[in-house]
ZAMAR-467638 format. One record per atom (N, C-alpha, C): atom name; residue in three letters; x, y, z. Coordinates in steps of 0.001 Angstrom, whole numbers. Layout:
   atom   type        xx        yy        zz
     CA    ala         X         Y         Z
...
***
This chain:
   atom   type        xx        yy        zz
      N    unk    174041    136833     65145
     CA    unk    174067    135579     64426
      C    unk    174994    134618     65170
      N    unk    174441    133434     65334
     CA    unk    175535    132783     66054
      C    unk    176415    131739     65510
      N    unk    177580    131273     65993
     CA    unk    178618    130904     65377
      C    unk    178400    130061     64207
      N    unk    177535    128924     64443
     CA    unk    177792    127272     63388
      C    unk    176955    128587     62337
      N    unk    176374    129537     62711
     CA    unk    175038    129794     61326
      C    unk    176246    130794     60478
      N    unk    177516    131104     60836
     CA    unk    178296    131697     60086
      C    unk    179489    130715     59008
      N    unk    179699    129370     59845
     CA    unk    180516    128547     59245
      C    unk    179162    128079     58413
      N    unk    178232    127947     58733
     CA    unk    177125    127478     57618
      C    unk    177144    128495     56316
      N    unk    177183    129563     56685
     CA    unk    177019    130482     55371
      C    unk    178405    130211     54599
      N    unk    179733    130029     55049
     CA    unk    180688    129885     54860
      C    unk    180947    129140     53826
      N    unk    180342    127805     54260
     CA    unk    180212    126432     53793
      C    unk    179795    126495     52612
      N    unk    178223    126896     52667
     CA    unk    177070    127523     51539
      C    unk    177564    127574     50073
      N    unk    178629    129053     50668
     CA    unk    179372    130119     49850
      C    unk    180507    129635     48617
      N    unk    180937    128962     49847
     CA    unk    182094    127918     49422
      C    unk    181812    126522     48001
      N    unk    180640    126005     48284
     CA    unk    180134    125457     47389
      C    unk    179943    125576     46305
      N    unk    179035    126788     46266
     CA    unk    178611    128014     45288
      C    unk    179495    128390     44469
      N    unk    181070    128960     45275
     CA    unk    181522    129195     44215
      C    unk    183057    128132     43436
      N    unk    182777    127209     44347
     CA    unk    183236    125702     43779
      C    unk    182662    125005     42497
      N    unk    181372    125480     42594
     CA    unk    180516    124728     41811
      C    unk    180494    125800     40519
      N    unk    180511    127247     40489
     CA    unk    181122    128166     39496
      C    unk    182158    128189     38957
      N    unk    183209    127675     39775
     CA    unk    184916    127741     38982
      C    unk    184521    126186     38698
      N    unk    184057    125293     38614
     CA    unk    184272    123804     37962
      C    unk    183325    124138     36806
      N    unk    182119    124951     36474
     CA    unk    181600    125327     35558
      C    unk    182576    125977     34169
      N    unk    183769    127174     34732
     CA    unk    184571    127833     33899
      C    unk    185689    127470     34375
      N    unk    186588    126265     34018
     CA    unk    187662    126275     34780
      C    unk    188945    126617     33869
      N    unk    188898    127149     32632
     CA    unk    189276    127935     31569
      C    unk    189817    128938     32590
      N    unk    188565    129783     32616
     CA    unk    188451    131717     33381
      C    unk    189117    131102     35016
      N    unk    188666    130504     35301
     CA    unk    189379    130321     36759
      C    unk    190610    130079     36867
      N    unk    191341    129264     36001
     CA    unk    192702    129097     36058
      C    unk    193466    130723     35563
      N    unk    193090    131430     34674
     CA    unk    193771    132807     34514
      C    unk    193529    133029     35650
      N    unk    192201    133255     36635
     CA    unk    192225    134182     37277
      C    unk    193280    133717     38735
      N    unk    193511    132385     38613
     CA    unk    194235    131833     39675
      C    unk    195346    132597     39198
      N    unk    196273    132188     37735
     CA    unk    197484    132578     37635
      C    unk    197559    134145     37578
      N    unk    196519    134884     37350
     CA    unk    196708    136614     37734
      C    unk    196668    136693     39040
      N    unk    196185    136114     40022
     CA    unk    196566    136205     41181
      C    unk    197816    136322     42183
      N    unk    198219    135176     41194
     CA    unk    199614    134202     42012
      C    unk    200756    135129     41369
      N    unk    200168    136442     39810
     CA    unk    201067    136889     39453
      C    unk    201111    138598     40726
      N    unk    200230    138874     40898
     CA    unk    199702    139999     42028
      C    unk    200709    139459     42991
      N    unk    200314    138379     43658
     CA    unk    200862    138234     44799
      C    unk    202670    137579     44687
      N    unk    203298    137236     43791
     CA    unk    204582    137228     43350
      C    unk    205416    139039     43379
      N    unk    204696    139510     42526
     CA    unk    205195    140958     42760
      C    unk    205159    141688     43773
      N    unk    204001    141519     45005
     CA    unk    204002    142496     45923
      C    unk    205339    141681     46974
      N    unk    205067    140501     46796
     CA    unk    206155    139324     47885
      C    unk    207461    139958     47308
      N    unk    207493    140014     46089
     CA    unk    209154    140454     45303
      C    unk    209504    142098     45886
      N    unk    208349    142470     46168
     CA    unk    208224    144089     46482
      C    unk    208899    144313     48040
      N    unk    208154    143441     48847
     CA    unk    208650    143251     50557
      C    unk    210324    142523     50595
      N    unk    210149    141365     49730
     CA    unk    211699    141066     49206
      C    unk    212817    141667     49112
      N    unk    212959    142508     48447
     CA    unk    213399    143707     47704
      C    unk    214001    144855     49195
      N    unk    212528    145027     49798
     CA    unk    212936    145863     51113
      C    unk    213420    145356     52223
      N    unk    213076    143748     52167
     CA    unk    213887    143335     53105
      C    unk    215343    143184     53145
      N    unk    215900    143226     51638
     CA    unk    216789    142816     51214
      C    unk    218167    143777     51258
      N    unk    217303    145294     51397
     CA    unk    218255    146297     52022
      C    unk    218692    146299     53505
      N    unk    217835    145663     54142
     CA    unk    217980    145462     55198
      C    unk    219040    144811     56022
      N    unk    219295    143459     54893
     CA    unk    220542    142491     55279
      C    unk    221395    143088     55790
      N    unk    222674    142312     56432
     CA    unk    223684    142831     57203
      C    unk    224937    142542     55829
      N    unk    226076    142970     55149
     CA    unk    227112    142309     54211
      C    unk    226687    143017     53022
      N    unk    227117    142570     52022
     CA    unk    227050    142700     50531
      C    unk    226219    141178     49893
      N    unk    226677    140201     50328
     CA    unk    226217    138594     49810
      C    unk    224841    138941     50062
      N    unk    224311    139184     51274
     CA    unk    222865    138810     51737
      C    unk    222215    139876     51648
      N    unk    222779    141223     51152
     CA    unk    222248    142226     50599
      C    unk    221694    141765     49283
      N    unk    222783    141629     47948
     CA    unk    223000    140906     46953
      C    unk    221885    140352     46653
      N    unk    222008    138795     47476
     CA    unk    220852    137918     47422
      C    unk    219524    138110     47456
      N    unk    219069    139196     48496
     CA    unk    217915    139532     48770
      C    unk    217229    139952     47776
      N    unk    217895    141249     47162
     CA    unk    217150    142295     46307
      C    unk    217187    141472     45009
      N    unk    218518    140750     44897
     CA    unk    217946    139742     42980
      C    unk    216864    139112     43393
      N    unk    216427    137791     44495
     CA    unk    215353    137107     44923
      C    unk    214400    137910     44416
      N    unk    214301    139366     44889
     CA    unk    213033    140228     45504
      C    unk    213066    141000     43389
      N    unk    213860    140794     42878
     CA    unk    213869    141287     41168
      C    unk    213038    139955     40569
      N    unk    213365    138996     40894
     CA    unk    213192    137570     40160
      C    unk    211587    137572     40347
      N    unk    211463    137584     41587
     CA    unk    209797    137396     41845
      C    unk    209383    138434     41293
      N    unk    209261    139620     41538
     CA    unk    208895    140641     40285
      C    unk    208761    140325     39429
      N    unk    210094    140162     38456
     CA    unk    209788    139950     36881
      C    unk    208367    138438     36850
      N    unk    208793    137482     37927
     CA    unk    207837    136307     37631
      C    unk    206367    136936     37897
      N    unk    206007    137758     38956
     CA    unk    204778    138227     38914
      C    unk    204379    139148     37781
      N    unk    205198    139731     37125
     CA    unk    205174    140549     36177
      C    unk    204108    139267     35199
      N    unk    205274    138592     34532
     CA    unk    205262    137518     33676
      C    unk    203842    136732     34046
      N    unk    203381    136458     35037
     CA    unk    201618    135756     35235
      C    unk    201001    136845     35068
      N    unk    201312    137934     35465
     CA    unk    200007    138799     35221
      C    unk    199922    139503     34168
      N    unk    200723    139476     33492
     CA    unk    200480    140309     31948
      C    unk    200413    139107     30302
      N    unk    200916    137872     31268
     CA    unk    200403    137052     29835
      C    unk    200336    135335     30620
      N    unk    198851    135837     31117
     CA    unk    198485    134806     32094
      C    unk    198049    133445     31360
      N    unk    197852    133245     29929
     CA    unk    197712    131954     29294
      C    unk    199236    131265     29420
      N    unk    200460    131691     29299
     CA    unk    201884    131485     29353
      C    unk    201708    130594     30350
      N    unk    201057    131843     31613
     CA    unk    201639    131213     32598
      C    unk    200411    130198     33204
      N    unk    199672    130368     33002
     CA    unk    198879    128459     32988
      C    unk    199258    127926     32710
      N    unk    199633    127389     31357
     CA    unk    200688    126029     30980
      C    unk    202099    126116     32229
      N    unk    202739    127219     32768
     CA    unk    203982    126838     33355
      C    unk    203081    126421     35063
      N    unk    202252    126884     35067
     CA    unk    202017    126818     36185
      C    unk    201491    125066     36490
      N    unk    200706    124813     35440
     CA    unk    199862    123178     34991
      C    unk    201417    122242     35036
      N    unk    202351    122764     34762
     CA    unk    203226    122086     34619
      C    unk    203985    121562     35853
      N    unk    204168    122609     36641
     CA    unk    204877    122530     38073
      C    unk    203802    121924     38833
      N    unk    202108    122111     38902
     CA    unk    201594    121185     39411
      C    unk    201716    119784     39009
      N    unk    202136    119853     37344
     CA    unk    202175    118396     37636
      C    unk    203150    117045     37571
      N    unk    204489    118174     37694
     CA    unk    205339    118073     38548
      C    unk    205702    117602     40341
      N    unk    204602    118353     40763
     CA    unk    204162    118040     41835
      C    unk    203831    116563     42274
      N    unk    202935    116576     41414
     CA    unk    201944    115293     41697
      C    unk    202356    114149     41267
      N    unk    203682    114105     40558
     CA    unk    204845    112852     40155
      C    unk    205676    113013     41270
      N    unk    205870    113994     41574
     CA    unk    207212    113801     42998
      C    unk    206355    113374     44121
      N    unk    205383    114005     44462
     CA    unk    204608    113139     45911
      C    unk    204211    111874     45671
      N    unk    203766    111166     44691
     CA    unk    203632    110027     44407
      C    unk    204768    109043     44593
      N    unk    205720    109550     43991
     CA    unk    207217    108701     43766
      C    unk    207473    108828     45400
      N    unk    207111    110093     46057
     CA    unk    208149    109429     47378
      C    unk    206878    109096     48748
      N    unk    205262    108805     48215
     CA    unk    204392    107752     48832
      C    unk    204967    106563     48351
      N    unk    205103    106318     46789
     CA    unk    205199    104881     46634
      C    unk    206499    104531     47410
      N    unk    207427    105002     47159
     CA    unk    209031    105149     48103
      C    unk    208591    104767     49617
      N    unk    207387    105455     50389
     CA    unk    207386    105233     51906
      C    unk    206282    104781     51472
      N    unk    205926    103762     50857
     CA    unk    204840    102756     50957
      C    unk    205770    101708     50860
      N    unk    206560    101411     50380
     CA    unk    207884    100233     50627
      C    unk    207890     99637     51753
      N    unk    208702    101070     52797
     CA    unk    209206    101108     53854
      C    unk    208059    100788     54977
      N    unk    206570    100492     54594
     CA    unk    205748    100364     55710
      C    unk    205110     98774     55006
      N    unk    206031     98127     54589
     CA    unk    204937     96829     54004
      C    unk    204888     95988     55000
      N    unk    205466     95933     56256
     CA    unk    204728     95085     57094
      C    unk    203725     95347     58415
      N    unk    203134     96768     57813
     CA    unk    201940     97591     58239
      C    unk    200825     97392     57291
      N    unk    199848     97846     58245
     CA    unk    198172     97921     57604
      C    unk    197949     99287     56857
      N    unk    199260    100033     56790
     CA    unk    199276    101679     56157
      C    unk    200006    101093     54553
      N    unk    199981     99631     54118
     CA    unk    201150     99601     52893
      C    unk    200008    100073     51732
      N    unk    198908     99793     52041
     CA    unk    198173     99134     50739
      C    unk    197325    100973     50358
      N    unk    196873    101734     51727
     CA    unk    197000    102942     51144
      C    unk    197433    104005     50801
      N    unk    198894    103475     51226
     CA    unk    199923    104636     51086
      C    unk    200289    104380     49412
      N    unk    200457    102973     49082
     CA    unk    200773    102680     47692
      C    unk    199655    102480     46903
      N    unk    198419    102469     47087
     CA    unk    197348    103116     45594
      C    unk    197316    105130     45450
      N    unk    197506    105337     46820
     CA    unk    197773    106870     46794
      C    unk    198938    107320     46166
      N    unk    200254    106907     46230
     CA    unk    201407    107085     45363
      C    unk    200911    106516     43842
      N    unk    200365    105795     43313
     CA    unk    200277    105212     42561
      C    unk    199347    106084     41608
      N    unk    198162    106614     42386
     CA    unk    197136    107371     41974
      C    unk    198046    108672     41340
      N    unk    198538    109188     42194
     CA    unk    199244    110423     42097
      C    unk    200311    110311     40559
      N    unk    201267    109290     40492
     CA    unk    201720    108778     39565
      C    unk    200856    109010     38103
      N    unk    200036    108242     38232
     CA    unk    199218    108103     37303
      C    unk    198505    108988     36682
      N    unk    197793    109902     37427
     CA    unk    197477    111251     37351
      C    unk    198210    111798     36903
      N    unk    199596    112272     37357
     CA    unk    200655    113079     36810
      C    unk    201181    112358     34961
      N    unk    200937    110780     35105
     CA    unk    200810    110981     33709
      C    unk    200036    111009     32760
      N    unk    198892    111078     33152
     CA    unk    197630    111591     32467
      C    unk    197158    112935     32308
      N    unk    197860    113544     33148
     CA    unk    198470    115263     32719
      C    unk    199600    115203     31880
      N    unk    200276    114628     31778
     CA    unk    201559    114631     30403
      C    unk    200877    114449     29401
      N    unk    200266    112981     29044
     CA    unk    200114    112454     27895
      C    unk    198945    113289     27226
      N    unk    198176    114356     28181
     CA    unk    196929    115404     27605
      C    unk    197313    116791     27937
      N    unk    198510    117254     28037
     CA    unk    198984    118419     28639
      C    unk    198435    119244     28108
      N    unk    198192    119428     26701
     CA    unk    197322    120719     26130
      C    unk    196306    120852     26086
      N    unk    195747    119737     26168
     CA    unk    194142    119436     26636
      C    unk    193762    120166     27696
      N    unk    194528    119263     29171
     CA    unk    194573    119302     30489
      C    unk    194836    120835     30896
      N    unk    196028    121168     30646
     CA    unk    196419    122531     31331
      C    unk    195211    123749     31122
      N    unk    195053    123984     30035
     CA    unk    194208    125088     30129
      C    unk    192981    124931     31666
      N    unk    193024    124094     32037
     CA    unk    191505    123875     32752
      C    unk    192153    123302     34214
      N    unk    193224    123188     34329
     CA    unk    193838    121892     35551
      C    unk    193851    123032     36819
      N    unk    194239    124270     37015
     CA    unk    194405    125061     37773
      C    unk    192854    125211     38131
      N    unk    192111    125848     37407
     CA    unk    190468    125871     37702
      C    unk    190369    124654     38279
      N    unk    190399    123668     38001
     CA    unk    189494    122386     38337
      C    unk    190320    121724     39778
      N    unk    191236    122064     39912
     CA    unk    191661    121808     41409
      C    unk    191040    122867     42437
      N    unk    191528    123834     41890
     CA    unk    190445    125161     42622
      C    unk    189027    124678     43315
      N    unk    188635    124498     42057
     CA    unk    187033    124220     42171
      C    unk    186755    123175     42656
      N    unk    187423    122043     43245
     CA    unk    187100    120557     43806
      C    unk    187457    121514     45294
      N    unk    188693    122230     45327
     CA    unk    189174    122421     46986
      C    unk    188278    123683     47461
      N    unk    187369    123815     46530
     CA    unk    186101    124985     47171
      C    unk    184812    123854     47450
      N    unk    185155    122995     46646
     CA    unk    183438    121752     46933
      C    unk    183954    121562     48476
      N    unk    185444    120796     48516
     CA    unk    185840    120097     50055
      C    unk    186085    120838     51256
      N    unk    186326    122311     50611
     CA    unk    186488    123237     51921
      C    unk    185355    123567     52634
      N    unk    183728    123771     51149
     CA    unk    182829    123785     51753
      C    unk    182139    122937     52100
      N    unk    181948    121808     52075
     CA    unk    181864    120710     53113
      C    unk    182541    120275     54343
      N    unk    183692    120857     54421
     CA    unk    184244    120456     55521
      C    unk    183879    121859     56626
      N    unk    183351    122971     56235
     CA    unk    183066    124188     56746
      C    unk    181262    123679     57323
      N    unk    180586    123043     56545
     CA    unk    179178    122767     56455
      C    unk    179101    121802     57844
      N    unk    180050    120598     57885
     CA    unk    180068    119615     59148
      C    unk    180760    120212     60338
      N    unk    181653    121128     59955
     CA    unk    182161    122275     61544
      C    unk    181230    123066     61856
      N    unk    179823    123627     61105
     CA    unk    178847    124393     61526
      C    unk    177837    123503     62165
      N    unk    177118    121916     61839
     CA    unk    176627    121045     62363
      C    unk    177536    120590     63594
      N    unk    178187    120005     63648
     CA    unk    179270    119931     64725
      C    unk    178842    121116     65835
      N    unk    179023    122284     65776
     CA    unk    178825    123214     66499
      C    unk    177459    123299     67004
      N    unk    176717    123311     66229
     CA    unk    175392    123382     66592
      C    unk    174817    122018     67911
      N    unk    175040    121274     66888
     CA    unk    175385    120003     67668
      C    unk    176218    119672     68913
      N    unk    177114    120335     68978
     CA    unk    178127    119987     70117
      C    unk    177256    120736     71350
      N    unk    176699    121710     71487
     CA    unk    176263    122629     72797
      C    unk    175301    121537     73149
      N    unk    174559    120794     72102
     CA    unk    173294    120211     72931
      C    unk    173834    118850     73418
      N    unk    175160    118443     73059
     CA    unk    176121    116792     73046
      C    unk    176324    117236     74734
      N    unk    177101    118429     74635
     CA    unk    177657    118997     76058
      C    unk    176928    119480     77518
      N    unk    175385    119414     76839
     CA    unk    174404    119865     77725
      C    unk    173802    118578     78281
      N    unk    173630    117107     77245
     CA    unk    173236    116051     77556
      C    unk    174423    115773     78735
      N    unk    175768    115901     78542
     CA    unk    176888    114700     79095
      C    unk    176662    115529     80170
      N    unk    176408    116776     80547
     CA    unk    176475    117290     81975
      C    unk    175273    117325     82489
      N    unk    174228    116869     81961
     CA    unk    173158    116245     82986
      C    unk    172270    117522     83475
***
């Protein structure tokens, strides 16, 4: 099989199941936060062993609480993963007020550039968004983890779909320019 026909299936795939988690984005957000709780504990697990490792008592210390903390937090998503959707909906949208505030911040600093006007509807957007996740937080959260998911599986598989055209495309671009 050759290369673009694998980023094509990729792409395909990607869609498919973009277009499934925006269908349930309820079930997709648990299954995000049982994930993130899996992968908190095994990270707290390597933590933990790295943490014997340190050289002192401080950075011994430090290591293995770090490597306890993430534990208990992976513990905590994966055994009562509705909890941790709302905390998780929250820190995203947390997120999305702090990147905004510091686009609109370096949309200031570029106003006598041709970058002012989209750096500051993008801060602005972000802003806004983040408070339209506040003012519907119980609404919003249950579904906000799924539904980012599921948009960055539509864009991954489109952007996987034009690297398989691209490819396909490029051998015969490269065969024209060399004559």
């Amino acid at each position: 099989m050759k290369i673009w026909m694998k980023w094509l299936i990729g792409g395909v795939l990607s869609i498919a199941f973009g277009l499934f988690v925006l269908a349930n984005p309820v079930e997709a957000s648990i299954a995000v936060t049982t994930l993130a709780g899996i992968l908190f504990a095994v990270s707290g697990g390597f933590q933990i062993f790295a943490g014997f490792g340190q050289t002192g008592p401080f950075g011994k210390l430090l290591g293995i609480g770090l490597g306890i903390l993430m534990i208990l937090l992976g513990y905590s998503l994966m055994f009562r993963p509705l909890e941790g959707v709302v905390s998780l909906a929250a820190l995203v949208t947390i997120l999305f007020a702090a990147s905004g505030i510091a686009r609109l911040i370096s949309s200031f600093q570029m106003r006598e550039t041709p970058f002012f006007w989209p750096m500051l509807i993008s801060g602005a957007f972000s802003v806004l968004l983040a408070g339209y996740i506040t003012a519907n937080f119980y609404v919003v959260a249950p579904k906000l983890l799924g539904l980012l998911l599921g948009i960055e599986l539509l864009f991954n598989g489109m952007g996987l779909i034009i690297l398989a055209l691209f490819l396909r495309a490029g051998k015969d671009m490269i065969k024209d320019r060399l004559g």
